[in-house]
N, C-alpha and C positions, 0 to 999 in steps of 0.2 A: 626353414624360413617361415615366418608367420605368417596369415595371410589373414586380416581383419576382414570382416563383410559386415557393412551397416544396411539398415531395412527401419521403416517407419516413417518415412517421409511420404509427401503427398502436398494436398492442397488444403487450406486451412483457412477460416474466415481470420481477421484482425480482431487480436482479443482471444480467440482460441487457444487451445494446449497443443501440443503434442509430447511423446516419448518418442525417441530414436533409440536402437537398439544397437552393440555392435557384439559379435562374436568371432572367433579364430575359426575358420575353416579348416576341420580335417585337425583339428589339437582342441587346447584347451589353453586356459591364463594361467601362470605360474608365479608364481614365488614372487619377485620386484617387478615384474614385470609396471611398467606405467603405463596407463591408457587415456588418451586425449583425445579429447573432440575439439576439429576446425572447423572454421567456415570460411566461403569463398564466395563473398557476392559477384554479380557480373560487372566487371571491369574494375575491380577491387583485388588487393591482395590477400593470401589464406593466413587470417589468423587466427589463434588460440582461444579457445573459450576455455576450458577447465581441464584438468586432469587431476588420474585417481588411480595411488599407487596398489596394485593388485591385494596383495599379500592382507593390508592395515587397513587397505581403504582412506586413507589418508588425503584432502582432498585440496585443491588449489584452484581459485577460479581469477583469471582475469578481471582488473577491478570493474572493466564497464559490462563485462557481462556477469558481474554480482546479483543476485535476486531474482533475474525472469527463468534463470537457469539453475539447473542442479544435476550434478552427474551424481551418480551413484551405480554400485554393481551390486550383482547378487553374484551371492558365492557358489550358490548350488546348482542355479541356474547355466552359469560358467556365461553371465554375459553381462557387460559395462552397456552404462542407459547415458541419455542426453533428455530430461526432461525439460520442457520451456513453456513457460506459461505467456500471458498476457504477450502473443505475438504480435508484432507491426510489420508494415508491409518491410521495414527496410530489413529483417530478418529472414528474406528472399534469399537463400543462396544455395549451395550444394555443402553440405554436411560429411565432413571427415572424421572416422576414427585413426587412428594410429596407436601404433604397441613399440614401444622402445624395450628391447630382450637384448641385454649380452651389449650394451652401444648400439642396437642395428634398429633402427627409426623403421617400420612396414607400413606401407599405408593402405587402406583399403580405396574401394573405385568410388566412395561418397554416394549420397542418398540425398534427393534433390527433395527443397521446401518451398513451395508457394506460399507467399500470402497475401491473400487478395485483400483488398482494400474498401 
């Protein structure tokens, strides 16, 4: 089974960057594997921001999170990013990777993002 772990969160002024990181604990990304990053504001449901098929890199981003956001992976590195620029506070929430292998959806424990105001 896969086990995604993301890292790069923290607290960040409004208007700030950040990258979020996600890799496979204990493996590596393979072949179609798809890699997606969520979010879960508090007292909101976890949706989709972008996903990126391993292999092509191939990429799809949800239309409202088009522009501040950009996934992207390195290949050598063996790790899928979540870059976001020009943060607002409503972009508070706890950040998810997940890796779809074989049908089987793994999600990692999410990487919490402030942004102060």
């Amino acid at each position: 089974q896969v086990q995604p772990v993301e890292s790069g969160g923290g607290l960040v002024q409004a208007g700030g960057s950040l990258t979020l990181s996600c890799s496979v604990s204990g493996g590596t990304f393979v072949g179609d594997d798809m890699v997606a990053w969520y979010r879960q504001a508090p007292g909101k449901e976890r949706g989709v921001i972008a996903t990126i098929t391993w292999d092509d890199g191939s990429r799809h981003y949800t239309d409202s999170m088009r522009g501040r956001f950009t996934i992207y992976r390195n290949y050598h590195e063996n790790r899928a990013f979540l870059h976001m620029n020009g943060l607002k506070f409503e972009d508070t929430a706890i950040y998810y990777c997940s890796v779809k292998r074989d049908s089987v959806v793994c999600w990692g424990q999410g990487t919490r993002v402030t942004v102060s105001s």
